[in-house]
Each structure stands twice: as structure tokens, then as C-alpha cells.
Backbone as JSON Lines, residues from 0, in Angstrom:
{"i":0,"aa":"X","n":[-70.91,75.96,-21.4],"ca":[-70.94,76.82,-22.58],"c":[-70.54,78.23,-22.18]}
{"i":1,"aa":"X","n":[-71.47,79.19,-21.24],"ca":[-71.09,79.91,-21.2],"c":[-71.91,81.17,-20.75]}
{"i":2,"aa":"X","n":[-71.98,82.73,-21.05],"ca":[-72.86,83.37,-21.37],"c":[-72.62,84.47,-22.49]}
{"i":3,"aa":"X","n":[-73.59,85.19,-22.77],"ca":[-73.74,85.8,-23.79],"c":[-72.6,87.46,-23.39]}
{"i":4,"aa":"X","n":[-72.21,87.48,-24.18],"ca":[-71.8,89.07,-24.31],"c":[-71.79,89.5,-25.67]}
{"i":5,"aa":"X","n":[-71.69,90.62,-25.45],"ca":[-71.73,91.92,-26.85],"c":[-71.1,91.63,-27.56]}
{"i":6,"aa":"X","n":[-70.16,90.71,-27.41],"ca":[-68.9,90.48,-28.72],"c":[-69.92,89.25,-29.59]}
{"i":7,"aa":"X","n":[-71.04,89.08,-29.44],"ca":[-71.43,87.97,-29.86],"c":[-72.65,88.3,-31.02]}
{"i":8,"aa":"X","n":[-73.04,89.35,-30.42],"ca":[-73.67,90.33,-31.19],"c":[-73.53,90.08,-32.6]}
{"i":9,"aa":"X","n":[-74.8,89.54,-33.6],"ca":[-74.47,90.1,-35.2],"c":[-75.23,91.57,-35.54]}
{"i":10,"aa":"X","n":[-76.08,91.82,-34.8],"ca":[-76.02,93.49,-35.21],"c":[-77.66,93.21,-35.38]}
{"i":11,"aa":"X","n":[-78.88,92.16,-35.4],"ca":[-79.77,92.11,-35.27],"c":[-80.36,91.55,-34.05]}
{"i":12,"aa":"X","n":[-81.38,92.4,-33.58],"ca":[-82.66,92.14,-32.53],"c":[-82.86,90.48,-32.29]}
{"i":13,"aa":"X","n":[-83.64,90.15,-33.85],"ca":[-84.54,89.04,-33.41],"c":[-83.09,87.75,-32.81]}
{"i":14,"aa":"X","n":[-81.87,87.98,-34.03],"ca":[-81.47,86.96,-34.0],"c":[-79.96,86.67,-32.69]}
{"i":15,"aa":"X","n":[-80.04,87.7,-32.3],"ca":[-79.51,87.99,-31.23],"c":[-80.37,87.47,-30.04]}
{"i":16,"aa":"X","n":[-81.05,87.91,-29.87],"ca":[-82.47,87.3,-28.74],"c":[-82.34,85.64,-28.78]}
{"i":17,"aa":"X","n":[-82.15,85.4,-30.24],"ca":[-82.26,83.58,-30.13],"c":[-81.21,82.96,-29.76]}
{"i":18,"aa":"X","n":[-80.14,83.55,-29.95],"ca":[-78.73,82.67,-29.58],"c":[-78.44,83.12,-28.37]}
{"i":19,"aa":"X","n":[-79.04,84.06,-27.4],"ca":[-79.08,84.42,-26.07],"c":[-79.9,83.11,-25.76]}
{"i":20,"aa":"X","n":[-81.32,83.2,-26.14],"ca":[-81.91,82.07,-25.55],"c":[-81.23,80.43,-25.77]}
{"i":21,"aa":"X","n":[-80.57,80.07,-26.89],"ca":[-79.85,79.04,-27.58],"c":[-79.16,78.74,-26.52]}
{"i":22,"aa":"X","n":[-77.89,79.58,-26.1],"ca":[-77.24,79.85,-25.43],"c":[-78.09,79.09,-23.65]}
{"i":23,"aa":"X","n":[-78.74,79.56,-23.09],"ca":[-79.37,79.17,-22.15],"c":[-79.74,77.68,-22.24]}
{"i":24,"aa":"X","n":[-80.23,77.9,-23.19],"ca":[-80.98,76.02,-23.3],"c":[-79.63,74.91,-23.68]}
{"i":25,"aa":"X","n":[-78.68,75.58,-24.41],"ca":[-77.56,74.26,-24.29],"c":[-76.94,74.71,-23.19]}
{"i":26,"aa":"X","n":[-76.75,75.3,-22.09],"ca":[-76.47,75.42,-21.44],"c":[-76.72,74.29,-20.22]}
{"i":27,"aa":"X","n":[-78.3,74.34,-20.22],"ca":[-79.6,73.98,-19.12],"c":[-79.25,72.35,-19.68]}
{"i":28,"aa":"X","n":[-79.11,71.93,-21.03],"ca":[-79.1,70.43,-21.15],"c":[-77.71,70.18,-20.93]}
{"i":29,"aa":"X","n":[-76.64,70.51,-20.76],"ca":[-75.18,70.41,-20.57],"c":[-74.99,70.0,-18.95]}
{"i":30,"aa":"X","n":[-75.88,70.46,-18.53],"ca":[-75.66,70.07,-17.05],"c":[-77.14,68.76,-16.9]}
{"i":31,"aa":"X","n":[-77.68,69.03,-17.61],"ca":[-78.53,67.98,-17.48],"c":[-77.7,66.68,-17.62]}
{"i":32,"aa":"X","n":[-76.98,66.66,-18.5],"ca":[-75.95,65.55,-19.46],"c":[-75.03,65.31,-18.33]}
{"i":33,"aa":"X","n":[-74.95,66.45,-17.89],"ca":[-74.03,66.3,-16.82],"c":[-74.53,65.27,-15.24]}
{"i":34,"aa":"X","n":[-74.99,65.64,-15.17],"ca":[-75.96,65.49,-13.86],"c":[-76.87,64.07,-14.62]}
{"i":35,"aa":"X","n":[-76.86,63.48,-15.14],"ca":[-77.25,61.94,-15.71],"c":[-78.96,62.33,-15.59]}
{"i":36,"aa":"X","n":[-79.36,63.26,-15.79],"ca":[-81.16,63.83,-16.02],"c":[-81.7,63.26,-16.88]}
{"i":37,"aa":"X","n":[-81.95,61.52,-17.06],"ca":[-82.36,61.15,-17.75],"c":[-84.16,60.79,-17.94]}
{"i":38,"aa":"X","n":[-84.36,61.56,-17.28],"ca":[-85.97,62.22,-17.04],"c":[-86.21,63.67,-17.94]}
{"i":39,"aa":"X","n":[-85.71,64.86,-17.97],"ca":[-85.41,65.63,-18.17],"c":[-85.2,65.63,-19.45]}
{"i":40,"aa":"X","n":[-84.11,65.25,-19.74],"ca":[-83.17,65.4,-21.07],"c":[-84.15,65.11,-22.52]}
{"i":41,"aa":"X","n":[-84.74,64.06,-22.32],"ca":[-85.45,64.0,-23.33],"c":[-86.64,64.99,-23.95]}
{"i":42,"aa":"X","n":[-87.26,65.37,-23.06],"ca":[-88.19,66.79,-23.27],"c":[-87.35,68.02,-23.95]}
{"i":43,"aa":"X","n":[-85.95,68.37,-23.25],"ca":[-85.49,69.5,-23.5],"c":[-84.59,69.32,-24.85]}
{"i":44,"aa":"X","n":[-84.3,68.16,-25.23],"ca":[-83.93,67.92,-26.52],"c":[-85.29,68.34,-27.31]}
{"i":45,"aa":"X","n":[-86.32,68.0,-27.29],"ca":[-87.18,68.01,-28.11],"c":[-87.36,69.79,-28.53]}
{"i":46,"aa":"X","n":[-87.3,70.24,-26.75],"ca":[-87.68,71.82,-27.1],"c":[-86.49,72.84,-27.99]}
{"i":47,"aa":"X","n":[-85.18,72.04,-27.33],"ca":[-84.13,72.61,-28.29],"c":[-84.14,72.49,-29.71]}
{"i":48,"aa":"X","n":[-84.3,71.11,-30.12],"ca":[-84.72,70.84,-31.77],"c":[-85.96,71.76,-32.36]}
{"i":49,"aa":"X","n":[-86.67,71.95,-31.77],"ca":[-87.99,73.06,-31.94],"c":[-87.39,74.27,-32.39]}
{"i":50,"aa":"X","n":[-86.69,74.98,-31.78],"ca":[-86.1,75.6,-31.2],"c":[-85.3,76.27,-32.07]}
{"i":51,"aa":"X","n":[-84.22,75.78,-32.1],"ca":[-83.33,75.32,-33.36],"c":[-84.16,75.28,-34.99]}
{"i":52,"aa":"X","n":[-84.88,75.04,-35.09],"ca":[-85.47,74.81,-36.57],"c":[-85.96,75.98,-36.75]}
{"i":53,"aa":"X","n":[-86.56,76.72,-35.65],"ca":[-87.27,77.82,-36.23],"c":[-86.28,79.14,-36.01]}
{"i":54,"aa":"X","n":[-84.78,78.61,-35.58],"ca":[-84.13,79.86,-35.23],"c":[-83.67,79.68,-36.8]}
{"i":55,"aa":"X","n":[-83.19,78.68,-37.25],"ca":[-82.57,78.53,-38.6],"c":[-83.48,79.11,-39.8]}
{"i":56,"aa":"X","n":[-84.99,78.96,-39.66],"ca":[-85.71,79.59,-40.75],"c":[-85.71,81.35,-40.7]}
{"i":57,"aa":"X","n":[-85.69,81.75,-39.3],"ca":[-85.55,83.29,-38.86],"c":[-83.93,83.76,-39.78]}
{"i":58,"aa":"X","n":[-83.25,83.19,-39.45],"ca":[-81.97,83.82,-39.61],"c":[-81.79,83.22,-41.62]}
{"i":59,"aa":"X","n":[-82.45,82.32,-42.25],"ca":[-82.73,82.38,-43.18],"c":[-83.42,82.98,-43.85]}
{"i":60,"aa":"X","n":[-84.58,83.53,-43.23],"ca":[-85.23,84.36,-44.09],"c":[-84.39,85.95,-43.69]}
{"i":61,"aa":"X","n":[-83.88,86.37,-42.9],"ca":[-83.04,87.58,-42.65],"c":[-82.27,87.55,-43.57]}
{"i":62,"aa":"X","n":[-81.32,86.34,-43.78],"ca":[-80.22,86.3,-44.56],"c":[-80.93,87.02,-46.25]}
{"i":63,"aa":"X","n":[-82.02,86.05,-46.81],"ca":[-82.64,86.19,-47.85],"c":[-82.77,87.8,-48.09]}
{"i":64,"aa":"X","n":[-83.39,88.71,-47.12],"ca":[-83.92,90.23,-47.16],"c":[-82.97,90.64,-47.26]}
{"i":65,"aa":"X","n":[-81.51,90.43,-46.71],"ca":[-80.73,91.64,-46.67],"c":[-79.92,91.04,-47.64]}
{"i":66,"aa":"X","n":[-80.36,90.28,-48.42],"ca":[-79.97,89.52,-49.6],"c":[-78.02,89.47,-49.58]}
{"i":67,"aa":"X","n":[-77.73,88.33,-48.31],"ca":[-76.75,87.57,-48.02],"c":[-76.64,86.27,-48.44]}
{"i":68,"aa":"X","n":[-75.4,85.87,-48.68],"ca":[-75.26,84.59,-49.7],"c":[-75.17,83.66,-48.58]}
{"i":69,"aa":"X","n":[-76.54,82.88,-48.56],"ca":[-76.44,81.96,-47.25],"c":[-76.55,80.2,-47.21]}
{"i":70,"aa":"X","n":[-75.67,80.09,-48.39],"ca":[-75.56,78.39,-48.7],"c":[-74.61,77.72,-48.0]}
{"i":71,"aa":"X","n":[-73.68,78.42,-47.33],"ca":[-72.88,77.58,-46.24],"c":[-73.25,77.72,-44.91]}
{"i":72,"aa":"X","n":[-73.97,78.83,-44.56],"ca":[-74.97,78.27,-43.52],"c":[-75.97,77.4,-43.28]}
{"i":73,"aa":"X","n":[-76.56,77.64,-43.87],"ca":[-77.4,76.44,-45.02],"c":[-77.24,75.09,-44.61]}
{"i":74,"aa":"X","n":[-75.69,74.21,-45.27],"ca":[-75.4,73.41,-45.36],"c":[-75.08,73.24,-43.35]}
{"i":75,"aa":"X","n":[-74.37,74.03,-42.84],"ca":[-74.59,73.72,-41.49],"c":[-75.63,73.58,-40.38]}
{"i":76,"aa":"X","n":[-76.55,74.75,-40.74],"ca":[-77.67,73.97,-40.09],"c":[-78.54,72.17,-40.48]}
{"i":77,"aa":"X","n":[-77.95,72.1,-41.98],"ca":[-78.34,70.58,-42.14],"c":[-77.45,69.65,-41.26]}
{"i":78,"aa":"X","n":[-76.15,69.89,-41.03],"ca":[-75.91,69.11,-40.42],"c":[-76.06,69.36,-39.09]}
{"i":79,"aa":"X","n":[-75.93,70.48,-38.56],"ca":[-76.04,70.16,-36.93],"c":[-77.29,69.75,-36.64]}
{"i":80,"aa":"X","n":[-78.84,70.05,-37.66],"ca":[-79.67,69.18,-37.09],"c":[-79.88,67.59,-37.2]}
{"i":81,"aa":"X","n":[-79.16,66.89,-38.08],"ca":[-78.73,65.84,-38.3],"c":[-78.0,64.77,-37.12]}
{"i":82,"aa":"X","n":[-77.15,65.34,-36.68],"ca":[-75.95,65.56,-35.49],"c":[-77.06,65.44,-34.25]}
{"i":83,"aa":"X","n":[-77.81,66.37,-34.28],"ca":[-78.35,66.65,-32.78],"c":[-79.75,65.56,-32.63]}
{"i":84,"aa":"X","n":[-80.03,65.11,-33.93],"ca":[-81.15,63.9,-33.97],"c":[-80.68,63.02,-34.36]}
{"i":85,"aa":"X","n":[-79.08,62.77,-34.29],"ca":[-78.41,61.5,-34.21],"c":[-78.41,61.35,-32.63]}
{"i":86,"aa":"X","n":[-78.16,62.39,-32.04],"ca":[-77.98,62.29,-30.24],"c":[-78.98,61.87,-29.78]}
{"i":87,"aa":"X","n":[-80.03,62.38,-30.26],"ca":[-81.71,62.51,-29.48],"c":[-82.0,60.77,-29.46]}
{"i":88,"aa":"X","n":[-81.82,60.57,-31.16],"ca":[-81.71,58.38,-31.17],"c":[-81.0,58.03,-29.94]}
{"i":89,"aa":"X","n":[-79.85,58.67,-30.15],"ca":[-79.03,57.39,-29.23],"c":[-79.26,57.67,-27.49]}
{"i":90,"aa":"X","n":[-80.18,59.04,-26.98],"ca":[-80.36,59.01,-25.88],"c":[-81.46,58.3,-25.76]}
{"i":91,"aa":"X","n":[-82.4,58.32,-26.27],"ca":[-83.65,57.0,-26.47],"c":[-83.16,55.73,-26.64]}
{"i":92,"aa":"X","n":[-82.37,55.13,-27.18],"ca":[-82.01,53.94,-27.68],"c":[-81.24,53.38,-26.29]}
{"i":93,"aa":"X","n":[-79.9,54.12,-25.8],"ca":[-79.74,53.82,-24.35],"c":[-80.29,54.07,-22.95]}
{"i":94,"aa":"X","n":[-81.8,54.57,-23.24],"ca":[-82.67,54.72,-21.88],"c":[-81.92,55.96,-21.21]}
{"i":95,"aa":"X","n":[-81.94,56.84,-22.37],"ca":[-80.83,58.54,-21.48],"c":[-79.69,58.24,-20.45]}
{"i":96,"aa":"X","n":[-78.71,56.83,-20.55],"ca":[-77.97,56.72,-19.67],"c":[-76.57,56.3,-20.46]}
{"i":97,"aa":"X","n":[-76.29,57.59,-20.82],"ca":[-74.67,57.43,-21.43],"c":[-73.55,57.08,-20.7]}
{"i":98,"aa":"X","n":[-72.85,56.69,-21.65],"ca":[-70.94,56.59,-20.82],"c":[-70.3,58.01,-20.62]}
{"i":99,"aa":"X","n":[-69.73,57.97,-19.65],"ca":[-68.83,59.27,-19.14],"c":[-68.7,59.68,-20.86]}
{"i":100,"aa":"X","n":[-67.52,58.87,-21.98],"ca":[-67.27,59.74,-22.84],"c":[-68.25,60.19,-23.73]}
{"i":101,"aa":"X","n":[-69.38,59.05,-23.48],"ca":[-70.45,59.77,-24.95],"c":[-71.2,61.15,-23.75]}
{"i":102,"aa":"X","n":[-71.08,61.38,-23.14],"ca":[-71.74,62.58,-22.46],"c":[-71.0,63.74,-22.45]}
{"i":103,"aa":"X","n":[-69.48,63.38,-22.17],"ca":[-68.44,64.79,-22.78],"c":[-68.33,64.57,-24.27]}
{"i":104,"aa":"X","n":[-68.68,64.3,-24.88],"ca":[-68.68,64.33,-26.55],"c":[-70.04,64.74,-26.73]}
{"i":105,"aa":"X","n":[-71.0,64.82,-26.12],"ca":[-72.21,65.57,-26.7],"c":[-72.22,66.87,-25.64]}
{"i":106,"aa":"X","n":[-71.51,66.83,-24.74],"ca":[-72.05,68.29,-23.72],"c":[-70.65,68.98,-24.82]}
{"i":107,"aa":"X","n":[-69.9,68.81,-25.27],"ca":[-68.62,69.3,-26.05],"c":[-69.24,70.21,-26.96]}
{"i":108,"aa":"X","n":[-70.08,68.77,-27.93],"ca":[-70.71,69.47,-29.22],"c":[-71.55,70.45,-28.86]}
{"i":109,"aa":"X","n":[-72.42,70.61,-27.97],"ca":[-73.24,71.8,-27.93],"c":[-72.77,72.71,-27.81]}
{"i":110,"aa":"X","n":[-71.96,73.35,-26.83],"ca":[-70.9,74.13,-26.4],"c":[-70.43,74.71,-27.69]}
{"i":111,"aa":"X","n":[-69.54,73.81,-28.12],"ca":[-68.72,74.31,-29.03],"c":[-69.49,74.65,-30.72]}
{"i":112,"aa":"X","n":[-70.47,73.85,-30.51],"ca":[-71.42,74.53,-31.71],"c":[-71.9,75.69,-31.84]}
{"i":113,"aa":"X","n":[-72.2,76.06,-30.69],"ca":[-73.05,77.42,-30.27],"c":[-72.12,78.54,-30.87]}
{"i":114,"aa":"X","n":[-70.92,78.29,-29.84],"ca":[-69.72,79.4,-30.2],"c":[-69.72,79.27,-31.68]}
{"i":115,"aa":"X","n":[-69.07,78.35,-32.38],"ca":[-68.64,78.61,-34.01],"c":[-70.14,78.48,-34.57]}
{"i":116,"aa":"X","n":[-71.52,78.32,-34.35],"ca":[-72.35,78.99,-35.15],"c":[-72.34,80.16,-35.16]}
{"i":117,"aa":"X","n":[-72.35,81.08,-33.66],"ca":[-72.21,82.82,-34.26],"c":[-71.15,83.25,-34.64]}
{"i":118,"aa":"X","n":[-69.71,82.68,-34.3],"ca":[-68.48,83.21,-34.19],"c":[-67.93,83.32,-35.9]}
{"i":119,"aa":"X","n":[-67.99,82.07,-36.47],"ca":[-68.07,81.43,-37.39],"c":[-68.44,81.34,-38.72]}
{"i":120,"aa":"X","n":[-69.92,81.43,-38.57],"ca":[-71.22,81.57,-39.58],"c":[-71.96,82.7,-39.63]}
{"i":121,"aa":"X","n":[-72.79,83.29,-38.29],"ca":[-73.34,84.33,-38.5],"c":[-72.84,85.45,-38.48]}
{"i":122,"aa":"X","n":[-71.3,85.26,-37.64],"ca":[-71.09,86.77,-37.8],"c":[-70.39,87.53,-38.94]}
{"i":123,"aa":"X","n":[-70.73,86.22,-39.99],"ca":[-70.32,86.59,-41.63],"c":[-71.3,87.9,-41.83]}
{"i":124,"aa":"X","n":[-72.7,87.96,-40.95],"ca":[-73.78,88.48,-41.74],"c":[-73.43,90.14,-41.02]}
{"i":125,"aa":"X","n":[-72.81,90.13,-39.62],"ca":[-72.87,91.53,-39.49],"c":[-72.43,93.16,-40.36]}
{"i":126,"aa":"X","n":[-71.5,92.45,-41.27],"ca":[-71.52,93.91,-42.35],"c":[-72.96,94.33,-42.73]}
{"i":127,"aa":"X","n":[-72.95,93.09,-43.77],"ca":[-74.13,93.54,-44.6],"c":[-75.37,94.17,-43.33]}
{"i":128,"aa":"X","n":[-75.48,93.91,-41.9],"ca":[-76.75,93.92,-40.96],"c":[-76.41,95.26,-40.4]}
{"i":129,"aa":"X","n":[-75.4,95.95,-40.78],"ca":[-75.14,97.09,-40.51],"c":[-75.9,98.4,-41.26]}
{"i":130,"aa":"X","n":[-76.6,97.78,-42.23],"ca":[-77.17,99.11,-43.32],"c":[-78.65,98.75,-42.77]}
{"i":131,"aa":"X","n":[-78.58,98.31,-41.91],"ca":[-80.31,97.73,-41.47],"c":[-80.63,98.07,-39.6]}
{"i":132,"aa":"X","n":[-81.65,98.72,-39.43],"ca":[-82.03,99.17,-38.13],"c":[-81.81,97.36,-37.11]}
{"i":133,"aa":"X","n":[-81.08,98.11,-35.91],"ca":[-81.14,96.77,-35.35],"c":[-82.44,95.73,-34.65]}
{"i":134,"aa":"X","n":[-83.73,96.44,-34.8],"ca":[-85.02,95.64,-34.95],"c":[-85.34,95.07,-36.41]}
{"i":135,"aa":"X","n":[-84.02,95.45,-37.28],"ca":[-85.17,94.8,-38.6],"c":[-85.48,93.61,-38.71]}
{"i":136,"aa":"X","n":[-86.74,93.43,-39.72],"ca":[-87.5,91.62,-39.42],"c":[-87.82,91.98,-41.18]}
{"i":137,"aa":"X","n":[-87.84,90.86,-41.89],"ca":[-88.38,91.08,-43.03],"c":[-89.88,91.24,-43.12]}
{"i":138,"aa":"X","n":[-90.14,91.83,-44.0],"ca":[-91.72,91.82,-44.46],"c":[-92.27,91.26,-44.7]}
């Protein structure tokens, strides 16, 4: 995947902090995937899906305060959590021991999700996050 830089930035604290951390954790399971960690993998799916759900309610309720139109984000976090607990089945279902291609098709998707969720989706929100201190959190 990668690491974080400033260009990645939407112009808020909290939600910046999470896709730094996001960022780390698909990172940490990408090589897990990689490295056949089929001990491992299953825990850190769980913590990523955690993870993930509560980054999507943060950056939803942000969206809501700075009253941004956030139904096509929306619709993407339904599916990538959909997507990512279609993976979580099928690493349970094959005892965490994928084929070469189903392991570059899910170390792909993370990767490349990460990027076009901020690149993509959130950094629709940095105008509007510009009239707002970069710690703001709603009330």
C-alpha cells in the first residue's frame, strides 16, 4: 500500500489520524496475505472490520456537521464492508490458505481501496473542511 503523506490530507484531525492508522493496518494484513499468516490474519481482519465501521460512522457524522452531501460515500462504505466480509468468509471457509491469485486480488483490493477511499471520496469533503478548525469533531 504504502505510506501516508500530506497530499492525503482532507483537512481534518480525527479523520486524518484514521486513514493514517487504516493505512498501517492494510498495510500489516497485506503482508500477512503475503507471507500465508494464516494464524494471524484472522484476528486482524476482525480488528480492521472494527475499525473500519467506526471510521465510517466518524467521517459520517463529520460529513452530517459540516452538512456535506454524503450518499455516495455512503453507498461505498456499504460495499467495501460487504467486499471485506465476503473475504473474511472465504478466509475461514479455506482454513486462511489462499491461491497465489485469490491473495493478489485481496492484498490488491486493500491497497487500492485505501487510495480511492481518500483520493476519491473523501477528499470531496476538503473544501467544505476548510471553513472548520483542523481539530473539529461535532458536538
Amino acid at each position: 500500500m504504502g505510506t501516508w503523506t500530506e497530499e492525503l490530507s482532507i483537512g481534518n484531525e480525527s479523520i486524518d489520524t484514521e486513514h493514517k492508522n487504516l493505512i498501517v493496518m492494510v498495510n500489516g494484513i497485506e503482508a500477512m496475505i503475503k507471507a500465508r499468516d494464516s494464524f494471524a490474519l484472522p484476528q486482524a481482519f476482525e480488528q480492521l472490520e472494527h475499525y473500519l465501521c467506526a471510521h465510517f460512522v466518524g467521517e459520517e457524522n463529520i460529513a452530517r456537521a459540516i452538512k456535506f452531501p454524503f450518499a455516495k460515500n455512503k453507498q461505498e462504505h456499504k460495499y467495501v464492508l460487504k467486499e471485506f466480509q465476503h473475504m473474511k468468509t472465504e478466509l475461514v471457509a479455506k482454513d486462511g490458505i489462499w491461491s497465489d491469485a485469490a491473495a493478489e486480488h485481496y492484498s490488491n483490493f486493500l491497497s487500492n481501496w485505501i487510495t480511492d477511499h481518500v483520493i476519491n471520496e473523501d477528499m470531496l469533503m476538503k473544501p467544505a473542511l476548510k471553513d472548520y478548525p483542523y481539530d473539529f469533531k461535532p458536538g
